[in-house]
Backbone bond lengths (Angstrom), bond angles and torsions (degrees), N, CA, C in turn:
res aa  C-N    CA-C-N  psi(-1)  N-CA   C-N-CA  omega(-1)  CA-C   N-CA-C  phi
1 X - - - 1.461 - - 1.518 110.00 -
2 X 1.468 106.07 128.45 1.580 103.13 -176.26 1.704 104.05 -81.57
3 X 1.755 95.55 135.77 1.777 91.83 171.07 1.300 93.53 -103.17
4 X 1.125 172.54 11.62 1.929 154.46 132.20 1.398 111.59 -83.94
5 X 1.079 131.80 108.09 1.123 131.28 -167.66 1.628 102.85 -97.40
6 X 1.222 135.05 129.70 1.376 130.33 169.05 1.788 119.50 -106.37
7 X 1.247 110.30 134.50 1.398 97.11 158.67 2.056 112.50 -143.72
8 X 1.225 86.07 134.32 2.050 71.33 -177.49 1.930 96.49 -109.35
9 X 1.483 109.10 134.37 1.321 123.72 140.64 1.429 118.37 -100.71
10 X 1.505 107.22 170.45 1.545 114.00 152.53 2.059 113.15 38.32
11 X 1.153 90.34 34.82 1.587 93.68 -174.79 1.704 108.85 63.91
12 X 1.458 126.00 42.17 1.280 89.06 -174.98 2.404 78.45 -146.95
13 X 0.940 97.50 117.05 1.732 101.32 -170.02 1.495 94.33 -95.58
14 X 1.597 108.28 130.29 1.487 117.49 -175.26 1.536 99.32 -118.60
15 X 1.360 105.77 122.62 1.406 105.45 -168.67 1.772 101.52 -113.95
16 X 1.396 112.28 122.66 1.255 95.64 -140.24 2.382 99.31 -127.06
17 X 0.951 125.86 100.16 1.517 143.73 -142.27 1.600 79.72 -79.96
18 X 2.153 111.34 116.91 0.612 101.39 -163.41 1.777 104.79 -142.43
19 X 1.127 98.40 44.47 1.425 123.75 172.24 2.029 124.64 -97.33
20 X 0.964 107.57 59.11 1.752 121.55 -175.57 1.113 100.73 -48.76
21 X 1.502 126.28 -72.13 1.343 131.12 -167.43 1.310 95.43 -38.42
22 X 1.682 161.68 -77.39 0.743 128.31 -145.59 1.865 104.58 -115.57
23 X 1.151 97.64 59.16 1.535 99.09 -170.32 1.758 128.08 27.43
24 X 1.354 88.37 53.01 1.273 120.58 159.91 1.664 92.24 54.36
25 X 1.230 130.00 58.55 1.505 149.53 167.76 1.366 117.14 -71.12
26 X 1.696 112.52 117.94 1.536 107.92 -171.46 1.757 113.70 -77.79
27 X 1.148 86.12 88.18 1.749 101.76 167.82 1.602 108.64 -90.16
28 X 1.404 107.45 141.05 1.729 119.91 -162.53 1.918 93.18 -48.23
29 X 1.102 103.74 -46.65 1.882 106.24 178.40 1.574 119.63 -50.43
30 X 1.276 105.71 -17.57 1.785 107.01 175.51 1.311 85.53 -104.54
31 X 1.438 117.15 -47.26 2.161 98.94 -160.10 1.730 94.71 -54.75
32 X 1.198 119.22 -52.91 1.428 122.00 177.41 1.470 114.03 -34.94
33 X 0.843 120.29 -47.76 1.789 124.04 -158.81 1.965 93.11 -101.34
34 X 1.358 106.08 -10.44 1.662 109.76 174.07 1.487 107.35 -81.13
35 X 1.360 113.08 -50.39 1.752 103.87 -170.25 1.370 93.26 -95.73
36 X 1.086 137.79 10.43 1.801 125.74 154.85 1.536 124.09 -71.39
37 X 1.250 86.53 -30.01 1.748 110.06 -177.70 1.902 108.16 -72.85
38 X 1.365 107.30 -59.71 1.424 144.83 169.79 1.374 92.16 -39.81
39 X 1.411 126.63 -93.13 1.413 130.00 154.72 1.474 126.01 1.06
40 X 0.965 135.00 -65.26 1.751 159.58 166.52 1.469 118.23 -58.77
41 X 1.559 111.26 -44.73 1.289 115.40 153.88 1.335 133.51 -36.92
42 X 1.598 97.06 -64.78 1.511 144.73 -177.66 1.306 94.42 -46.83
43 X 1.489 123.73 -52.55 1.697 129.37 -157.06 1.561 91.86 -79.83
44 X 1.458 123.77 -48.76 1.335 132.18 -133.22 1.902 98.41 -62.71
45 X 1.261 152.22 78.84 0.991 161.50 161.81 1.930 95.55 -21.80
46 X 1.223 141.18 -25.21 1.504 115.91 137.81 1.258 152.24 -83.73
47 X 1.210 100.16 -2.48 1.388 118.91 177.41 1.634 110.61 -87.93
48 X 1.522 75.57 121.47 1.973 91.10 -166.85 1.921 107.46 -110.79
49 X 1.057 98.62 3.79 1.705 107.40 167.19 1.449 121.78 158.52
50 X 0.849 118.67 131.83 1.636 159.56 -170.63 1.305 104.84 -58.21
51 X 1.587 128.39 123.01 1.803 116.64 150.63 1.199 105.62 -141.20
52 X 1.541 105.68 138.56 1.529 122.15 -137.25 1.841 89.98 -110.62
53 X 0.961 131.86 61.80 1.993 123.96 159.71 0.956 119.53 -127.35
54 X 1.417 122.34 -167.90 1.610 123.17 -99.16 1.766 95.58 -160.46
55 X 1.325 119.91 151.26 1.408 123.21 165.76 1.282 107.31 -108.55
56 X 1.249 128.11 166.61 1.896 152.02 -130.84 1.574 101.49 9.68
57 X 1.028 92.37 -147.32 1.772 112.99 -149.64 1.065 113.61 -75.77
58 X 0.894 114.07 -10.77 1.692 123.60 -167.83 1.773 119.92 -129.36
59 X 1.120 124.18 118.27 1.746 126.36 -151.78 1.693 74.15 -78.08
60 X 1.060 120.53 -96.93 1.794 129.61 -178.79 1.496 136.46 -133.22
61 X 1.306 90.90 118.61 1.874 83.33 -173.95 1.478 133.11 -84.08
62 X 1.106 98.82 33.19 1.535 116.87 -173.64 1.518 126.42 83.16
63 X 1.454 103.71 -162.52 2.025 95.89 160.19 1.405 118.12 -29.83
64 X 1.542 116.88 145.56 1.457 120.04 148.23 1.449 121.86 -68.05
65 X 1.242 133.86 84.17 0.781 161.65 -155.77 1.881 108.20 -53.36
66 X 1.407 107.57 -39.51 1.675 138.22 -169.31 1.314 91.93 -77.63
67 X 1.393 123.61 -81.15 1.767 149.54 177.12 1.625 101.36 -48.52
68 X 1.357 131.49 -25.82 1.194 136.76 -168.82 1.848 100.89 -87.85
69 X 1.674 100.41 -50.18 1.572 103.67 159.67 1.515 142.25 -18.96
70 X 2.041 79.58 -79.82 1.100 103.81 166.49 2.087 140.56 -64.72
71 X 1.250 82.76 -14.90 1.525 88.57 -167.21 1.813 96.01 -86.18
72 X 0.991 127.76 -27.88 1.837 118.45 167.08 1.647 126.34 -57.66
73 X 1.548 91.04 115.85 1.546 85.89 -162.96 1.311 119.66 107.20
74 X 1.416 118.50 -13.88 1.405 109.41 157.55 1.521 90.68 -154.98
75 X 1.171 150.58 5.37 1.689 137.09 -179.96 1.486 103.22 -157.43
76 X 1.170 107.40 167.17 1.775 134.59 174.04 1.919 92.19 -67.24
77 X 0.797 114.82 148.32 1.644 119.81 -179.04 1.528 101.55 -108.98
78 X 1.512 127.04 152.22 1.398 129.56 -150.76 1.627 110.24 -73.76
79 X 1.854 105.13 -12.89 1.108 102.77 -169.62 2.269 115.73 -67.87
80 X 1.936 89.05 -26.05 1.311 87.62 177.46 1.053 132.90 -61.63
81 X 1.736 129.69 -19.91 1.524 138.19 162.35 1.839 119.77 -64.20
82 X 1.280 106.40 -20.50 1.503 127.66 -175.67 1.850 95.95 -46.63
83 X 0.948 116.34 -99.29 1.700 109.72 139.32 1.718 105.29 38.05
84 X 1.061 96.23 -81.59 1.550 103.28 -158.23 1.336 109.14 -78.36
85 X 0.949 121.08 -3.80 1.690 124.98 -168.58 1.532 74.21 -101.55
86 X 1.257 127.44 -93.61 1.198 141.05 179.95 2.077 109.96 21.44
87 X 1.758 85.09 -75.09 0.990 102.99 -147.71 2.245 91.56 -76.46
88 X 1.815 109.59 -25.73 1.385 83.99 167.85 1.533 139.37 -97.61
89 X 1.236 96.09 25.93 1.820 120.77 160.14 1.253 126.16 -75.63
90 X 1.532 98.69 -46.14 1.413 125.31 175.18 1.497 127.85 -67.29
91 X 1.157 100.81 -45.91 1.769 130.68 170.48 1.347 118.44 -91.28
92 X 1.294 128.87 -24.05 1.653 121.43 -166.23 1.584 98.12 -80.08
93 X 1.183 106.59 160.37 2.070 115.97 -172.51 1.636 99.79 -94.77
94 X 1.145 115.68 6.42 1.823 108.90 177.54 1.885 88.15 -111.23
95 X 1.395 95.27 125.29 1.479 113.71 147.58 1.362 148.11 -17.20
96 X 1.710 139.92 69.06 1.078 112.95 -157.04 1.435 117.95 -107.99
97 X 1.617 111.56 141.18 1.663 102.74 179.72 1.333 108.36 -108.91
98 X 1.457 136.70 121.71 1.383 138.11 142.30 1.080 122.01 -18.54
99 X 1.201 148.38 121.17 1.716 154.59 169.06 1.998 94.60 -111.83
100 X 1.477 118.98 95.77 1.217 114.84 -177.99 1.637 102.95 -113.45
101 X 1.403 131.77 95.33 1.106 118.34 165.93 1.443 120.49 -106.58
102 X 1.413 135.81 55.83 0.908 153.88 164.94 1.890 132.87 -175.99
103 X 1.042 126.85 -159.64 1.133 128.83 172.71 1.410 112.16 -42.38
104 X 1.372 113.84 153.57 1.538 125.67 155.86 1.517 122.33 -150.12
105 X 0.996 136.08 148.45 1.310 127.73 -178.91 1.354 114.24 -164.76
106 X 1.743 122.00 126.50 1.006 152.71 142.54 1.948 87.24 95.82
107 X 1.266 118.96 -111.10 1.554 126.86 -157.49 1.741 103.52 -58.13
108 X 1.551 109.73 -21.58 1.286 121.83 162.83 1.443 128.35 -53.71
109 X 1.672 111.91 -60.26 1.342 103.72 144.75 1.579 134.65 -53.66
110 X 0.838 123.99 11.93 1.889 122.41 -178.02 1.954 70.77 -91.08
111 X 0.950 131.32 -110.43 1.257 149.05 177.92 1.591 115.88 1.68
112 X 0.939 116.38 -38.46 1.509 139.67 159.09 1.911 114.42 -54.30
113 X 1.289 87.95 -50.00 1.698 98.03 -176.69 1.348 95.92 -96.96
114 X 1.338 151.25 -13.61 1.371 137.98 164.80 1.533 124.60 -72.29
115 X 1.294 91.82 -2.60 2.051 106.69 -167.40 1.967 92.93 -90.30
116 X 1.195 90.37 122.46 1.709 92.23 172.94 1.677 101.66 -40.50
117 X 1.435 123.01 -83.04 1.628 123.41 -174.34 1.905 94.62 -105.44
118 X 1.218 104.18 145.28 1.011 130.12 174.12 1.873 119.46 -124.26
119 X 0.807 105.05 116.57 1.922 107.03 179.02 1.947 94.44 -128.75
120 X 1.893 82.56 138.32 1.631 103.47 -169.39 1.947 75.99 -128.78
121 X 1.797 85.52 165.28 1.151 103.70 169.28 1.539 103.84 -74.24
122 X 1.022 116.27 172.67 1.523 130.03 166.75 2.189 113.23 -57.60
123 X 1.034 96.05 -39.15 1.546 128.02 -171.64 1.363 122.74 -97.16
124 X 1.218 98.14 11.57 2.026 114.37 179.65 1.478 104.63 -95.34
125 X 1.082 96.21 143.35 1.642 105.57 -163.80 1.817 97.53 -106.68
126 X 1.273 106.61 156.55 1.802 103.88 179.66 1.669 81.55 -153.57
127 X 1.511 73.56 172.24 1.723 93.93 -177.30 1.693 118.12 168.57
128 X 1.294 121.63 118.43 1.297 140.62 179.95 1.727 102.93 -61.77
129 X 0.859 139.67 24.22 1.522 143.92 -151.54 1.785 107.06 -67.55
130 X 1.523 111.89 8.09 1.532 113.81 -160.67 1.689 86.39 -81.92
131 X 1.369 146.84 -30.24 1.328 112.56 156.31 1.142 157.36 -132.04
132 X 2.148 91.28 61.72 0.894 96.26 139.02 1.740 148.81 -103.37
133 X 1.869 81.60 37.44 1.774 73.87 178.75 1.855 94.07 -134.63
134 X 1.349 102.63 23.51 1.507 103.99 171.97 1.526 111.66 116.02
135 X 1.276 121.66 -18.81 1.582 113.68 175.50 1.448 116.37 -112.29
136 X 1.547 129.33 -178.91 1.150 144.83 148.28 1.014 128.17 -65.30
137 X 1.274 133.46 162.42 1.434 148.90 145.27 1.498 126.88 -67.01
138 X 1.367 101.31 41.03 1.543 105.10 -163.49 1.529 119.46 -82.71
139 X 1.371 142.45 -14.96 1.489 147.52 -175.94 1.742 101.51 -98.29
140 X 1.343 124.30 -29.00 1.454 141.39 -168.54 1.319 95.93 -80.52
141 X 1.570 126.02 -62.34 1.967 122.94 163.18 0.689 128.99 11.39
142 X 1.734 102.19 -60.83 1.758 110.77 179.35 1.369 130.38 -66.98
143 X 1.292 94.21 -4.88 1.856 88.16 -177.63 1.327 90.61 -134.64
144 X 1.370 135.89 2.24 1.980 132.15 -158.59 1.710 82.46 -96.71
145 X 1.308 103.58 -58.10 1.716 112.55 -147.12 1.333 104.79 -72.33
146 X 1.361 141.74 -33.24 1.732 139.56 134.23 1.242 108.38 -0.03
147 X 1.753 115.19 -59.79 1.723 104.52 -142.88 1.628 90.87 -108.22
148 X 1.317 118.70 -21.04 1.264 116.53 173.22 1.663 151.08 -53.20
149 X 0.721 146.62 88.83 1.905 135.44 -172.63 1.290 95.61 -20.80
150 X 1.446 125.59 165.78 1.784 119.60 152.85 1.505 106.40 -81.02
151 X 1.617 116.22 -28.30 1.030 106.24 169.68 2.199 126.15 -52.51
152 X 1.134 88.96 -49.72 1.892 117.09 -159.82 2.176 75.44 -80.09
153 X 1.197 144.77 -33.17 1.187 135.92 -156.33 2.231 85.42 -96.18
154 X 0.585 112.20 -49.90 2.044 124.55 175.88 1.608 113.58 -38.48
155 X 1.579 103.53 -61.29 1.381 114.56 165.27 1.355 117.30 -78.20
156 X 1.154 148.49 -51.16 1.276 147.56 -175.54 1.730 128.13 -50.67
157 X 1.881 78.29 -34.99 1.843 110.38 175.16 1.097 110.81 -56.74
158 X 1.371 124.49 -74.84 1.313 163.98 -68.75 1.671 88.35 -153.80
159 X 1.188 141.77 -75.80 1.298 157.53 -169.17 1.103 124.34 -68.96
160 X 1.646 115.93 -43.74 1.531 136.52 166.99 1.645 91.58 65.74
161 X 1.492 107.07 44.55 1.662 103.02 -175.67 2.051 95.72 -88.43
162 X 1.653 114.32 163.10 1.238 120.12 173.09 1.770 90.57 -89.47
163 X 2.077 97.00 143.69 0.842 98.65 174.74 1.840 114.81 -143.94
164 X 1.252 127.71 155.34 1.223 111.23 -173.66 1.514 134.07 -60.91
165 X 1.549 116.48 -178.48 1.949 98.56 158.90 1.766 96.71 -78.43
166 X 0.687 139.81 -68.27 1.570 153.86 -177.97 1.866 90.61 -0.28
167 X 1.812 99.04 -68.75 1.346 102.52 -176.40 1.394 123.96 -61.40
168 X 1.559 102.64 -46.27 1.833 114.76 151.41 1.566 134.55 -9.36
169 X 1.174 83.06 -61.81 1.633 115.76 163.54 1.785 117.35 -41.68
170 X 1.490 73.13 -78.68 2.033 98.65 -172.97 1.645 90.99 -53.10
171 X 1.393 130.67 -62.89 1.320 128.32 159.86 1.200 123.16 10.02
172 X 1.644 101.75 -74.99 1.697 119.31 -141.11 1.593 118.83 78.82
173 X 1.270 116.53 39.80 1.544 111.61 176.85 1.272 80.43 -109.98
174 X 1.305 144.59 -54.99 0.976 121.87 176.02 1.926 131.01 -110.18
175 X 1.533 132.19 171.35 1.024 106.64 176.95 1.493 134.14 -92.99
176 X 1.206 102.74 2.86 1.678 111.96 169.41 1.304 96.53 175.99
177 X 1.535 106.99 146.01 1.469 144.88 -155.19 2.155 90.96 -117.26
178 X 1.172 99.26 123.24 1.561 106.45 179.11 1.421 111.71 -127.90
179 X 1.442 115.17 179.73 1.444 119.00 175.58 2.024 106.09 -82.23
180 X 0.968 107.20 -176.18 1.597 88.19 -178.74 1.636 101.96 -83.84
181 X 1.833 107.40 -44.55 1.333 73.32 -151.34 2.041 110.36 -102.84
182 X 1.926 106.39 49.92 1.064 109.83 164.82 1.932 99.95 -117.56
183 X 1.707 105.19 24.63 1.756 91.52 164.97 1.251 138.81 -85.40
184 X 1.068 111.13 -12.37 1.677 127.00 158.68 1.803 118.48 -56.73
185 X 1.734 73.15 -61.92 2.233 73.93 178.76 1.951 92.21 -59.75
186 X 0.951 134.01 -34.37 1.640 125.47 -159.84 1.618 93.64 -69.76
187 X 1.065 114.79 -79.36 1.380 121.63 165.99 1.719 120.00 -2.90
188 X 1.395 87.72 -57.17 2.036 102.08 -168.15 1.302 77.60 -83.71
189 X 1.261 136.53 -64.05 1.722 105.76 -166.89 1.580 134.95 -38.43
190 X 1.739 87.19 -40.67 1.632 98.56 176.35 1.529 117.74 -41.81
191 X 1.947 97.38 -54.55 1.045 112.07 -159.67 2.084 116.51 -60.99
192 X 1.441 97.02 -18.22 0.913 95.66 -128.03 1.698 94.88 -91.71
193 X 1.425 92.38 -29.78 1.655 113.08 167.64 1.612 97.87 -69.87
194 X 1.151 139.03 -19.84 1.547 122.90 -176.11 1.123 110.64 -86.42
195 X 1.469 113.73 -15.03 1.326 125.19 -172.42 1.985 98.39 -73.48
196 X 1.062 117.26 -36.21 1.648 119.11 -170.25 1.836 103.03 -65.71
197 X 1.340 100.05 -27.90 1.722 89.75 -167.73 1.576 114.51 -68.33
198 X 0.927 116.74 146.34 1.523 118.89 144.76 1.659 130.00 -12.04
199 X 1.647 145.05 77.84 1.107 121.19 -168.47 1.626 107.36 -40.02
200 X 1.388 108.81 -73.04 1.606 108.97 -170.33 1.751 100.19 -20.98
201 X 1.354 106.46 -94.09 1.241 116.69 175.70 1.462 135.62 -14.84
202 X 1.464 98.04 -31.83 1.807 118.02 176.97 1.755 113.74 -62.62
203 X 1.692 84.96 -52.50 1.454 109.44 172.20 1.990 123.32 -68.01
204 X 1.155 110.16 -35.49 1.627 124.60 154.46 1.319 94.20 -56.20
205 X 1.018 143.35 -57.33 1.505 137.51 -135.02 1.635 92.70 -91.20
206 X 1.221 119.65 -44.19 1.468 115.14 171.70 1.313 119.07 -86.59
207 X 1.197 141.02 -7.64 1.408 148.22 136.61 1.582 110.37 -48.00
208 X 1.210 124.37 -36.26 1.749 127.96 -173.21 1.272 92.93 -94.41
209 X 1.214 142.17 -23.26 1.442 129.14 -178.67 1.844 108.83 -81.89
210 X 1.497 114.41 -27.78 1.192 128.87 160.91 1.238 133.89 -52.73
211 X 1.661 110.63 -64.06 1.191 118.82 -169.55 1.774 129.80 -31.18
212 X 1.055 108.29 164.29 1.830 108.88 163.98 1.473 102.52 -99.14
213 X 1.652 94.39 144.50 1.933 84.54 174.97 1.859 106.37 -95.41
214 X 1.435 80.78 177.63 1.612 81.86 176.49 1.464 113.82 -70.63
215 X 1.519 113.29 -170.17 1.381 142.78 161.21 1.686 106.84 -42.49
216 X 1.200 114.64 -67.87 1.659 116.89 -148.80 1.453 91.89 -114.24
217 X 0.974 118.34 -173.84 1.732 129.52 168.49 1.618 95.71 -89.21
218 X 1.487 119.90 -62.92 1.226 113.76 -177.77 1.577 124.60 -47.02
219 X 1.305 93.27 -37.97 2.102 87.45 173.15 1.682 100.20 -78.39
220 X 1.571 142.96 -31.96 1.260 123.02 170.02 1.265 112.74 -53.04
221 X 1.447 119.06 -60.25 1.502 109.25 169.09 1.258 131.53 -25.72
222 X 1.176 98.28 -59.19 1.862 103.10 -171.30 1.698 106.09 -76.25
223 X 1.265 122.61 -25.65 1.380 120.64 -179.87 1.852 105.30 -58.91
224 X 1.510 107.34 -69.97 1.331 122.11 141.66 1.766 137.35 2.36
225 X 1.363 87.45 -56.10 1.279 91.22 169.79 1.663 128.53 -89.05
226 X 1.748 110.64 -11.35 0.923 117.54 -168.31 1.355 97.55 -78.59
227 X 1.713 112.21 -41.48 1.200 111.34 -169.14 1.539 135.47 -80.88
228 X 1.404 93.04 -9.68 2.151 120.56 151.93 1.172 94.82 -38.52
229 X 1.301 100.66 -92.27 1.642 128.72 -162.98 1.611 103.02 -44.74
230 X 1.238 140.69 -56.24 1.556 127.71 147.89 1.357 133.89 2.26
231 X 1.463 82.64 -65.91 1.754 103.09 -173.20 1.613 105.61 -75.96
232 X 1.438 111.63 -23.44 1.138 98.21 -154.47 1.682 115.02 -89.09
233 X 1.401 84.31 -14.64 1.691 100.94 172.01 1.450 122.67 -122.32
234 X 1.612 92.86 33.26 1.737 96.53 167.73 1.727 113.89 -101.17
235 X 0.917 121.07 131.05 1.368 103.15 178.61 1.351 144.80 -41.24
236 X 1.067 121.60 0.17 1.646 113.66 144.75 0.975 112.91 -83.38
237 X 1.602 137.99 -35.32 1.731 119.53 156.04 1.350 119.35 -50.76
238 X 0.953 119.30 -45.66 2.051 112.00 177.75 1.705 89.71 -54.88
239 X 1.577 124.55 -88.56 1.252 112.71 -170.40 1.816 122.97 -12.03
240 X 1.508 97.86 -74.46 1.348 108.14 -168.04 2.034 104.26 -58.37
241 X 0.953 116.16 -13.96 1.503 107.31 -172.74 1.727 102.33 -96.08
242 X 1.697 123.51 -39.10 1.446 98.96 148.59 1.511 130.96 -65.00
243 X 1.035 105.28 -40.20 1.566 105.78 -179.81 1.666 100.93 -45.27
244 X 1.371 129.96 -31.81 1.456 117.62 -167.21 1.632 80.83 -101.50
245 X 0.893 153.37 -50.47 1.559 132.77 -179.81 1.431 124.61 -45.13
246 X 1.368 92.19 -35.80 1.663 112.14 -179.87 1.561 133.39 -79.55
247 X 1.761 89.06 -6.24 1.435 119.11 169.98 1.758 95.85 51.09
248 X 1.616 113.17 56.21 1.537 118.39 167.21 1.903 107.48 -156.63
249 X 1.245 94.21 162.86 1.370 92.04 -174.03 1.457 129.52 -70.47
250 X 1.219 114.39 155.55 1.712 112.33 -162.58 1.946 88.27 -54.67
251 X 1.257 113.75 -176.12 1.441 128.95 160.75 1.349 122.32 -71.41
252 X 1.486 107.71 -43.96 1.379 133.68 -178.04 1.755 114.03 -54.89
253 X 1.344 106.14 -14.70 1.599 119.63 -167.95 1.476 99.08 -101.76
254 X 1.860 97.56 123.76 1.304 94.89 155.24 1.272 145.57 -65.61
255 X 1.999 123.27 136.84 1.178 100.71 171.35 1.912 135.80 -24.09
256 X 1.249 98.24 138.10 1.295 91.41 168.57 1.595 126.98 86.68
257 X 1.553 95.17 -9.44 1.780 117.44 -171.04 1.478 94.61 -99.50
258 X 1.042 133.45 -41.36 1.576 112.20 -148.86 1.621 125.88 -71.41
C-alpha cells in the first residue's frame, strides 16, 4: 500500500502523505516513497509546482516513534533520512506549497518550513514536543530556524508548548493562517500565481532566496549583478520583456492563467 500518494494535473503535482493509521508518521517507508515522488516531480519538465498534503486529521506527527524504537541496535532510525527530504524541498527548482489542515508536530514541522509558502488552517495545532521526550529538534533547524524570530525559535524550542496557525503565522513557520474551509481556494491561489512565473526563473528565484552572500557588499553586488544580467538575456527574459511590450502573456503561461 502506497503511503505518498502523487497525482499531477494542469502542471501542478500534489503529493499527498498518506499514512492515517499512524498520523501520517515519518517512517523510512513514507520518507522513501516521499523523495521518489519529489524526485519525479523534480524531473517532470511539466510540472510547474509542487503541493505537499496529507489524508486524515493530522498533516504529520513527526518521527515514527515505534520503528524509531525498534530500529536501535540493529538499524539507522527513520529520523536519519529526514535530512534528505529536507534538503530536496529546500533545493529542488519546482515550487513547493504546504496544504496543512490539521495537526503537526516536531519532524513535521521541518517539512512545513522547507515548503517555499505554506498555508495552515486557522485551527492547526504545531508543536516542538521533541523535548519533551528527551531530544532536540536538531535535523528540522535547517529549515525551522530561517523562518523563525530567535525570539518565537527560544520559546517554541525550549517549551515544546502547542501552538496555533494564527501564531504560526505571526511566527513565520508558516505563510498564512486561514479559516478551514477557505484553504483550498488559498492554496489554488498560491498555485495559481506561481503558475505565471518563468520555470527557469522560478527556480533562480529559489536559488537567490538560498544562496550564501559574499565577503563584502561590493563582491555581493557584483556577484548579483552578474546574475541580473544572466537572466536578463536568457531567453525567458527576452520572451517575458516582449511579451510585456507586446502587452500579451509570456509563453510560459498557461492558457487561461494570465
Amino acid at each position: 500500500m502506497s503511503l505518498v500518494r502523487s497525482q499531477t494535473e494542469r502542471g501542478v503535482a500534489t503529493l499527498t502523505l498518506d499514512s492515517p493509521a499512524n498520523r501520517n508518521a515519518l517512517s523510512t517507508a513514507l520518507i522513501d516513497e516521499l523523495l521518489s515522488a519529489l524526485a519525479a516531480a523534480e524531473a517532470d519538465a511539466g510540472v510547474r509546482a509542487v503541493v505537499l498534503t496529507h489524508t486524515g486529521p493530522v498533516f504529520c506527527s513527526g518521527a515514527d516513534l515505534k520503528e524509531t524504537a525498534a530500529a536501535f541496535g540493529t538499524g539507522r532510525p527513520p529520523i536519519s533520512r529526514l535530512g534528505d527530504v529536507l534538503a530536496a524541498i529546500w533545493e529542488g527548482g519546482k515550487p513547493v506549497v504546504a496544504r496543512v489542515a490539521g495537526p503537526a508536530r516536531a519532524g513535521g514541522l521541518g517539512l512545513i518550513a522547507a515548503a517555499d509558502i505554506a498555508v495552515c488552517s486557522t485551527d492547526a495545532t504545531f508543536a516542538f514536543t521533541e523535548v519533551r521526550i528527551g531530544v532536540i529538534p536538531a535535523v528540522i533547524s535547517a529549515t525551522v530556524l530561517p523562518r523563525l524570530s530567535s525570539r518565537d525559535a527560544a520559546e517554541l524550542y525550549l517549551t515544546g508548548a502547542t501552538f496555533d496557525g494564527t501564531r504560526a503565522a505571526r511566527a513565520g513557520l508558516v505563510t498564512a493562517a486561514v479559516d478551514a474551509a477557505e484553504l483550498d481556494a488559498a492554496v489554488a491561489g498560491y498555485v495559481a500565481d506561481l503558475a505565471k512565473g518563468a520555470p527557469g526563473a522560478l527556480a533562480g528565484a529559489k536559488a537567490l532566496l538560498r544562496r550564501r552572500t559574499s565577503d563584502t557588499f561590493r563582491d555581493e553586488i557584483a556577484a548579483l549583478t552578474e546574475l541580473s544580467v544572466g537572466y536578463f538575456g536568457s531567453p525567458e527574459g527576452m520572451e517575458g520583456i516582449m511579451a510585456f511590450r507586446e502587452k500579451r502573456a509570456p509563453n510560459w503561461v498557461p492558457d487561461g492563467a494570465a
